[in-house]
N, C-alpha and C positions, 0 to 999 in steps of 0.2 A: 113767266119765266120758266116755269116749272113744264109745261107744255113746250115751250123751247129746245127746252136742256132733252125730254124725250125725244123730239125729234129730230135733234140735233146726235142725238146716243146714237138711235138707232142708223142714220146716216153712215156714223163713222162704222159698225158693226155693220152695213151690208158692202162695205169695203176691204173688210176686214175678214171676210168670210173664205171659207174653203177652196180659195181660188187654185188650180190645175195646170198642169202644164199644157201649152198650145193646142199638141196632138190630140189631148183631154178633152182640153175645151172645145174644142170643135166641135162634140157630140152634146152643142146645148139643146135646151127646152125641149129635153126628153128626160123619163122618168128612171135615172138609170139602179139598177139593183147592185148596192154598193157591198160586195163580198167581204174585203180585208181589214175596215173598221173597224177600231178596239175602243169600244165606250166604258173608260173610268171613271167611277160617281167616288168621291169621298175615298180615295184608295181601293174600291173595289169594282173588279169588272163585271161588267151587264151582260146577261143575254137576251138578245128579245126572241120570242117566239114570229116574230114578224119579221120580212128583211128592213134593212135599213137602208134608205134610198138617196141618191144624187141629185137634185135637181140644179142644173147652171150650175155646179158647182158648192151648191149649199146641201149641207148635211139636215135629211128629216128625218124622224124619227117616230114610229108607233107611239100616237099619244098617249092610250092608258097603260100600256109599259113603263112610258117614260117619266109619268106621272107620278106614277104608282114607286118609282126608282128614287124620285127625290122628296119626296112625303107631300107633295102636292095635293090639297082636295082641290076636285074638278067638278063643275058640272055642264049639263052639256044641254043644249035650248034646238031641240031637236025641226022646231018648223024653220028659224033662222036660220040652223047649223052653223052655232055660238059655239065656242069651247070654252067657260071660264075657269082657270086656276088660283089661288089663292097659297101665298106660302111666304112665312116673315112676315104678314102685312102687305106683299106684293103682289097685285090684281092683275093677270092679264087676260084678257079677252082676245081669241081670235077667231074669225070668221072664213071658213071655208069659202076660198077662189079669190078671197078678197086679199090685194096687200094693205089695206090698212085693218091695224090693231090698236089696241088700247090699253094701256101702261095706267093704272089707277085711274081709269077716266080722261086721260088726255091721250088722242089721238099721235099712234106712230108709226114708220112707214117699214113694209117687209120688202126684201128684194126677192123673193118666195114666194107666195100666198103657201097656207094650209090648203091639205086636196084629201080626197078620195084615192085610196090605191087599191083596188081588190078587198073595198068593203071596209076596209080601216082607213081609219084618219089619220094623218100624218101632220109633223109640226114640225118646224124648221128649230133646230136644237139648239144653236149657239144664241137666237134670239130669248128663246123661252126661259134661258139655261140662266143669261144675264139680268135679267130681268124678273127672276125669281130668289132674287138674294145667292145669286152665285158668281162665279169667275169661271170662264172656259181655257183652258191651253191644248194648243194643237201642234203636234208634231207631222211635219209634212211628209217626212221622209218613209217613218216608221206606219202612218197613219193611222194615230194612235190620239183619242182626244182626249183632255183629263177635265173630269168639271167639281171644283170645290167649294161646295157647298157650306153657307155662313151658319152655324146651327144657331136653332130658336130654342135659348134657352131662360128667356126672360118675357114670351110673348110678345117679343118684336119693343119695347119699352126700354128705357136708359135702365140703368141699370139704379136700384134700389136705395134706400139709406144702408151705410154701412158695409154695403156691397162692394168690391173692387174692381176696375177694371181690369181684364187676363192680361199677365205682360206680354209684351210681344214678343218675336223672336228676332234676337241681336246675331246675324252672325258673324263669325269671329275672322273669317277667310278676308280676303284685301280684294275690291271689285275694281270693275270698269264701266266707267260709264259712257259712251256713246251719245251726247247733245249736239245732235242735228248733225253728225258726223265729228263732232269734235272731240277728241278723245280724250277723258281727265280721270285721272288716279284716284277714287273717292278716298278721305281720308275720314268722312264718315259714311259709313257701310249704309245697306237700303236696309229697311223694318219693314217685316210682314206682321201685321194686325189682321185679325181673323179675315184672311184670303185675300188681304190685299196690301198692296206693296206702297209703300211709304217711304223718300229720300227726303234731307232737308231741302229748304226750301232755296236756301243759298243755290243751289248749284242749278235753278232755272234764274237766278237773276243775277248770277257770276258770268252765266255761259252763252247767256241770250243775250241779242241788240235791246235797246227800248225795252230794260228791265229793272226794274231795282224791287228790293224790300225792305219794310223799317216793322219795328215794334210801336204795337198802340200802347198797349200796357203790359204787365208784367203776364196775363194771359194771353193776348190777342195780337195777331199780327198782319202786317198787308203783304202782299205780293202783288206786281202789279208784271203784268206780262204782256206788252206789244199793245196797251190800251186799252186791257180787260184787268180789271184791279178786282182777288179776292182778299175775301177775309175770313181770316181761320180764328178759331178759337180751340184753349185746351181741349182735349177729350171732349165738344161739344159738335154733335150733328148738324149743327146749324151752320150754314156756311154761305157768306153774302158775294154775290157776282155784281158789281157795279152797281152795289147798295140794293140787291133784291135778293130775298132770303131764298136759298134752297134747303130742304131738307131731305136727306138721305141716311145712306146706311156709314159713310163715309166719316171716319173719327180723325181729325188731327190731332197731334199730340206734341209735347215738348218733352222733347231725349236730348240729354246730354248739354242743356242751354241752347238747343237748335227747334224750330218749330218743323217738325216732320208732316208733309204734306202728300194726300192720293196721287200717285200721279199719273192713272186712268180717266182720271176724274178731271184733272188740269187739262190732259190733252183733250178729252172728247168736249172743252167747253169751247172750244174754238168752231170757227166758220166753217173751215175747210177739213176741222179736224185732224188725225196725228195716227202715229201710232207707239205702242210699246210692246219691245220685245223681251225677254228675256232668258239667256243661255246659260243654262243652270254650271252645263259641265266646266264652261268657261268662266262662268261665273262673271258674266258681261251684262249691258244692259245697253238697248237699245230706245233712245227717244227721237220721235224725230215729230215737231210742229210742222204741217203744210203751211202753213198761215207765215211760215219763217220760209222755207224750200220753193214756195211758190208764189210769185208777185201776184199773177194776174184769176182774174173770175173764170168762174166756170161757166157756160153756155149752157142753156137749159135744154134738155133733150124734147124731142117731139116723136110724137109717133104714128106711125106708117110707114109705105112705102113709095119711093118717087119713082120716073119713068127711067126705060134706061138708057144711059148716057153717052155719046158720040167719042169715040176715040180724039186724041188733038193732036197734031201730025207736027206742028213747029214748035219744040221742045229743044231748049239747047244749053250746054254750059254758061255758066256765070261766072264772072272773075277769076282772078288768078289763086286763090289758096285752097292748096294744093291738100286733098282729103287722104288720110290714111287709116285703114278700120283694119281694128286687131277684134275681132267676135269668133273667129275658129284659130283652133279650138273652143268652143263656146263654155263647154263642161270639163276644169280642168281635175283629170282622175291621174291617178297613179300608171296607167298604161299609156299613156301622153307626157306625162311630166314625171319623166324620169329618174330625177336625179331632182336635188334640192336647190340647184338655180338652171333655170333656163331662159333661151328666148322666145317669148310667143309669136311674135314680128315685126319685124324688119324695112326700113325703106332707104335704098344705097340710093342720095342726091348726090349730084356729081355737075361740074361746071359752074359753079353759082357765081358771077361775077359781081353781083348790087344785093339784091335783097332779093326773096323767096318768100312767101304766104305760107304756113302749116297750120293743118289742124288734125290733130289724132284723137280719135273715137275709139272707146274699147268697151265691151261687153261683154266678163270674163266670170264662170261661175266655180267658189271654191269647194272641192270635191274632194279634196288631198288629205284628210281626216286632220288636218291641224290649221292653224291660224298661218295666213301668210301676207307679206307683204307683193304690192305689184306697182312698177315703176318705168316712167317714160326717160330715157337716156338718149344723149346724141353724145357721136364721137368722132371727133375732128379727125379726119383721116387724109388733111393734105397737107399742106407744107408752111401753109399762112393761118392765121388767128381769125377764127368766125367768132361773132359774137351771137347770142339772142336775147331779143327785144320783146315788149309788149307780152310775157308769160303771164294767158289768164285762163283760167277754167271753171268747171264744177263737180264735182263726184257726187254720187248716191251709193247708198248701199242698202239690202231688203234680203230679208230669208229667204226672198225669192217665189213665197205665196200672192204676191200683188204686187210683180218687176212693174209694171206697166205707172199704178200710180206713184208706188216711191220713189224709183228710179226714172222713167223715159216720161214722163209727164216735166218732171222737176228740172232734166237739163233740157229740154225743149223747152220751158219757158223760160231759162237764162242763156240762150242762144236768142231770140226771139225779143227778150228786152232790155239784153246789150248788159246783165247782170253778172257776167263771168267773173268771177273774184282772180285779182292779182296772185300770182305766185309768191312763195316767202321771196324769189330771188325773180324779178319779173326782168332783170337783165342781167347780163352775164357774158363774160368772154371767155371762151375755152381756145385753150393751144394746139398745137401743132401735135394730134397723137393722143390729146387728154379725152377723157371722157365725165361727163358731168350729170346730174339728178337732174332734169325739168321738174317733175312732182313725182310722189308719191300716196300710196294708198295702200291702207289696210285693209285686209278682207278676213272676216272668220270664218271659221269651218259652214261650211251650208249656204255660203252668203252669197248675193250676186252683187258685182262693183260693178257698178256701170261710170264713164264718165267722157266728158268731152273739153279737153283742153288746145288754144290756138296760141301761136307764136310763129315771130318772124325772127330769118337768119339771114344775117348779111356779112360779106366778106367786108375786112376790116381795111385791108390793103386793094380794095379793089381786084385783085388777082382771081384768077377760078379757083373756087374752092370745091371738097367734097367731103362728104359727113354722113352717116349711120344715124338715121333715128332707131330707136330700139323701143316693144315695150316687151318689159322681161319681169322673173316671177323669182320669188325665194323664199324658201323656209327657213332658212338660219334663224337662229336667235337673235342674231348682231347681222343683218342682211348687209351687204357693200354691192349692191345694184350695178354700180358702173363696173365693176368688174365683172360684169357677166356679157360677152361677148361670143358665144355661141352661136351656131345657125337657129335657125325660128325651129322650133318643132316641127312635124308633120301636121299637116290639118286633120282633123276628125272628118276621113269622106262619107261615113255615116249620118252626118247631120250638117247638113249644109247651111251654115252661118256666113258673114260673109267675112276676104281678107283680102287685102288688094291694098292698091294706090293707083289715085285719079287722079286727071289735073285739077278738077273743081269743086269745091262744096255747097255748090250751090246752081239750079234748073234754073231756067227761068222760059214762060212761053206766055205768049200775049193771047186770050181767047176771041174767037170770033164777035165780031162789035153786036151787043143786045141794044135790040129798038125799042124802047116804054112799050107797054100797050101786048106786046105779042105776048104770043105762049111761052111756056115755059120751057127753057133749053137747059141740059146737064154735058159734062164734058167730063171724060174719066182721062185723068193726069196720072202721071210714073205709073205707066199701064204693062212697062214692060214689052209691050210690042211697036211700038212707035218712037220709043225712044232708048236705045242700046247703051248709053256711056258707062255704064259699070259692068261692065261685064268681066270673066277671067282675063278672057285676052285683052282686054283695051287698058289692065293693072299697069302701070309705070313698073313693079317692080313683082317679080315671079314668084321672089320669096321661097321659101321650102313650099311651094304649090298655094296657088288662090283659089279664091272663089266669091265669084256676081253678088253684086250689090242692087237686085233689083228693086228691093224697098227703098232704096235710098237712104237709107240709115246713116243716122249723122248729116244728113246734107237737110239744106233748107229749099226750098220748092216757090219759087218768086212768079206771080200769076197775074199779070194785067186783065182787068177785064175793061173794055170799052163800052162806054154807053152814049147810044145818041135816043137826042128828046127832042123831038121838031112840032112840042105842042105847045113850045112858049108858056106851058105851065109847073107846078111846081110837082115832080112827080117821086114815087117813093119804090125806091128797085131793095128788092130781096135776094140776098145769096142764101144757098143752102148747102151745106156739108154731110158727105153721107160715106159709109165704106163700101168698097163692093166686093160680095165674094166671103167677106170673114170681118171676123171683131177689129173695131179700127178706134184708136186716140191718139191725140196728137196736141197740137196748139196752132195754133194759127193769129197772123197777122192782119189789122183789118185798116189801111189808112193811118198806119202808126200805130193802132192801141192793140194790144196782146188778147188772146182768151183762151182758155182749155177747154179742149172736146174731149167729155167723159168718155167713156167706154160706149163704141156704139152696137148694138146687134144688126146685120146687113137686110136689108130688105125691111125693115122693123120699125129704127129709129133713125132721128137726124138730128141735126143743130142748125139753126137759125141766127144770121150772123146781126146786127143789129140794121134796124133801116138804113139803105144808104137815099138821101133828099135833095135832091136837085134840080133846079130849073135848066143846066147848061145845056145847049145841044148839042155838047160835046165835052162828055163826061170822061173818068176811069176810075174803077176802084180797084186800088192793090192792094193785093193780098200776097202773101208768105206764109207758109205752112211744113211744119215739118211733124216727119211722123214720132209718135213715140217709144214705139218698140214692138214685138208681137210679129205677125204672122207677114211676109212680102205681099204686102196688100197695097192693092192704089185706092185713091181714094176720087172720089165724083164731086164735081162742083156744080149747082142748080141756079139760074138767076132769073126769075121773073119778079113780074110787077103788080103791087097789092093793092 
């Protein structure tokens, strides 16, 4: 278990790591010289005599600097080029060029390796940092990392006869807590115990599906969360997962008749892992389980490069629900959003005599120095009673260090397996003139909301109707959304995101039929040169100025491939997923069952979609695929025979 649990830690921390804005990232798997890095150890800042470097995005660090900064003894095994540190009783070994290291003897994985830079060693810091009885906090904006180190002041040992445990710190301020996006007034406040954060335990089995907790005895208590049942005990290290002991540096405690539980520790024991944030000046707190956000498995990466891929020329709209993307303004700052309600955009429907298909996508980042809310609006603007039907969506929200897996991962798999949660009001009739909330969403300062919500409107009287979807922004205290009725903003033409309205949310293109037996053929789909329907001009609606949807963001991508087998035996055909050009995730549809494609590097890596086995001589397997967020990138599809 214990081997597990490390390499399950370290999973969630190379997710969790340094991640860059697009333009950033672009300049991977080079060794970049990181100039504006502020390293705080214990409240005080570091200089290293050496720079301090970027790699992919992970921060390294001059090892006997950095060593030497947190009272680390090292030693260093010069024919293997071993690094070992020792500090708290925490062992870590790591091997130059290698990503795997060693957490007290058990085997765990770098997204890094240690290297050589101009004769020094270098060590990826948020891994070494955690893992040596500390906590890391990184501020993105400021780039500024803070690492608080647990002191040893007992030799790493409980603490004595007689001895007391330090109290912790109670603060007295009124929080917020953020569970999986759902917003609840903590009535008991969080507890920091030396460097690490502690809320009762009630509020992951008040606020989670498939949760509850009970008392064992007047020590001891369970929590059980989605199928993984701990057990905590007073001020005891020992802490059992599905009846197998871990032991850590990690103290639960009972305050106030409530059993106070880690909750770094809670999130990093899941499959898929979590994260946690937290916004000191807001005094908020951010939890979010994947293992709750995300139904389906991840796809296991492979590594290489495949061949390159054929354009596919018959590529066409699907169905009738009608997409509308609010993403520009992407970065909502004070020279855009001027004024404390506005409109971001816009879609004037007009004519509607039965029923009409929507779905409105937004990807809106808060930059306004204050907490705001943002909300999708329609407003009846003819002379008869529309109603809307079937309101479901999903929202994300993320500091914006890792959009891709908190947010565009999360609503690409509840588009994908039909998981869109109901509206509080999933039906509704508005009047002649009125204007009404579809949803809302919170965003704090720094945050990015990402979300994708669908609904149908239908005229009530049969008569043509016309109506204003709106998605609009406010700082108020007391926000009243549907009174915001403005023009859309101006788009940022500095940053080309995209805003428009299309008739479709959805491609669909049949590939050329694979024979068993041949080589291997790729086909590169939403290529942008073969196939135009998002474009400015082809927007239904002009809005305060559009702009091209060539990634097809928000829309889903329906992909026949045909296969014939005319060897009357039972033969076993391989898809492969790859990006081309730039960093690509997404999810994808395979025959009905969902999977997430991790972050891939182009030319580099891929995913392997499961066997598809068949005798027929006349096969297909469909696939559906949408993308997750990130750079206007197509993506390549490979299918041969193993």
């Amino acid at each position: 278990m214990k081997k597990y649990l490390a390499v399950l830690f370290t999973a969630v921390l190379a997710m969790s790591l340094f991640f860059v804005s697009p333009s950033y990232a672009a300049e991977t798997n080079k060794n970049l010289v990181e100039q504006k890095v502020t390293v705080i150890i214990n409240g005080e800042i570091i200089s290293f005599n050496d720079p301090i470097l970027n790699n992919s995005g992970t921060i390294l660090l001059p090892m006997r600097d950095f060593y030497e900064a947190i009272g680390a003894e090292v030693s260093w095994n010069q024919i293997d080029k071993i690094a070992t540190s020792e500090r708290n009783g925490q062992i870590v070994e790591l091997t130059i060029n290698s990503k795997t290291a060693k957490v007290n003897g058990d085997n765990a994985q770098l997204l890094v390796a240690p290297m050589i830079y101009k004769n020094r060693t270098y060590i990826p810091m948020r891994f070494v940092s955690e893992n040596s009885d500390g906590q890391v906090y990184w501020n993105q904006e400021n780039k500024v990392v803070e690492i608080i180190l647990n002191e040893d002041t007992n030799d790493g040992q409980s603490p004595g006869a007689g001895e007391e445990e330090p109290a912790p710190i109670i603060p007295e301020e009124k929080y917020i807590l953020y569970m999986n996006n759902q917003r609840v007034e903590m009535e008991l406040p969080p507890i920091t115990k030396d460097g690490r954060m502690y809320i009762a335990a009630n509020y992951f089995s008040d606020y989670l599906q498939d949760s509850f907790s009970q008392w064992v005895d007047e020590t001891s208590f369970d929590l059980t969360i989605s199928g993984i049942t701990f057990n905590f005990t007073d001020n005891s290290n020992k802490i059992y997962i599905n009846g197998e002991l871990y032991s850590g540096n990690e103290k639960p405690f009972i305050q106030s008749g409530e059993m106070y539980v880690p909750v770094k520790f809670i999130v990093d024991s899941f499959k898929n892992g979590g994260s946690l944030r937290y916004v000191q000046e807001d005094r908020t707190i951010y939890i979010s389980l994947y293992d709750y956000i995300m139904t389906s498995d991840f796809l296991e990466k492979s590594y290489g490069s495949l061949n390159v891929p054929q354009l596919v020329e018959n590529a066409a709209l699907d169905g009738n629900r009608e997409l509308f993307v609010s993403d520009n303004p992407e970065e909502l700052t004070p020279t855009i959003i001027m004024s404390a309600n506005e409109t971001l955009a816009e879609n004037h429907v007009q004519g509607v005599t039965s029923t009409k298909e929507h779905r409105v996508y937004g990807w809106h980042i808060n930059k306004l120095g204050d907490r705001a809310k943002i909300g999708i609006t329609i407003q009846n603007t003819s002379s008869s009673e529309i109603q809307v039907m079937n309101s479901k969506g999903v929202s994300q929200t993320t500091s914006n260090s890792w959009s891709t897996f908190d947010v565009g991962l999360p609503l690409s798999d509840a588009v994908l397996t039909n998981t869109l949660r109901d509206a509080k009001e999933s039906k509704m009739t508005i009047a002649p003139g009125e204007t009404k909330i579809i949803q809302s969403y919170d965003i704090g300062k720094n945050y990015l909301l990402g979300f994708t919500h669908d609904f149908d409107i239908r005229s009530v009287t049969g008569a043509a109707v016309n109506y204003t979807i709106r998605t609009v922004i406010s700082l108020d205290s007391e926000p009243k959304l549907e009174a915001i009725q403005t023009p859309a903003v101006p788009i940022n033409e500095y940053a080309a995101h995209p805003r428009g309205v299309w008739p479709s949310s959805a491609l669909k293109v049949t590939l050329p039929a694979y024979t068993v037996d041949s080589e291997q053929v790729g086909y590169n789909i939403s290529n942008g040169k073969t196939d135009h329907f998002l474009t400015a001009e082809n927007s239904l609606d002009k809005m305060n100025g559009t702009v091209g949807n060539p990634g097809h963001f928000g829309m889903s991508y329906k992909v026949d491939i045909p296969v014939v087998n005319n060897t009357g035996k039972l033969k076993y055909v391989v898809v492969k997923i790859t990006g081309r050009g730039g960093f690509y995730s997404g999810a994808v549809k395979m025959n009905g069952r969902t999977y997430l494609i991790p972050t891939l590097k182009p030319g580099q890596e891929y995913v392997q979609l499961p066997v598809h086995r068949s005798k027929k001589m006349n096969d297909v397997i469909n696939l559906e695929i949408i993308h997750a967020g990130g750079s206007n990138l197509p993506v390549a599809i490979y299918v041969e025979t193993r």
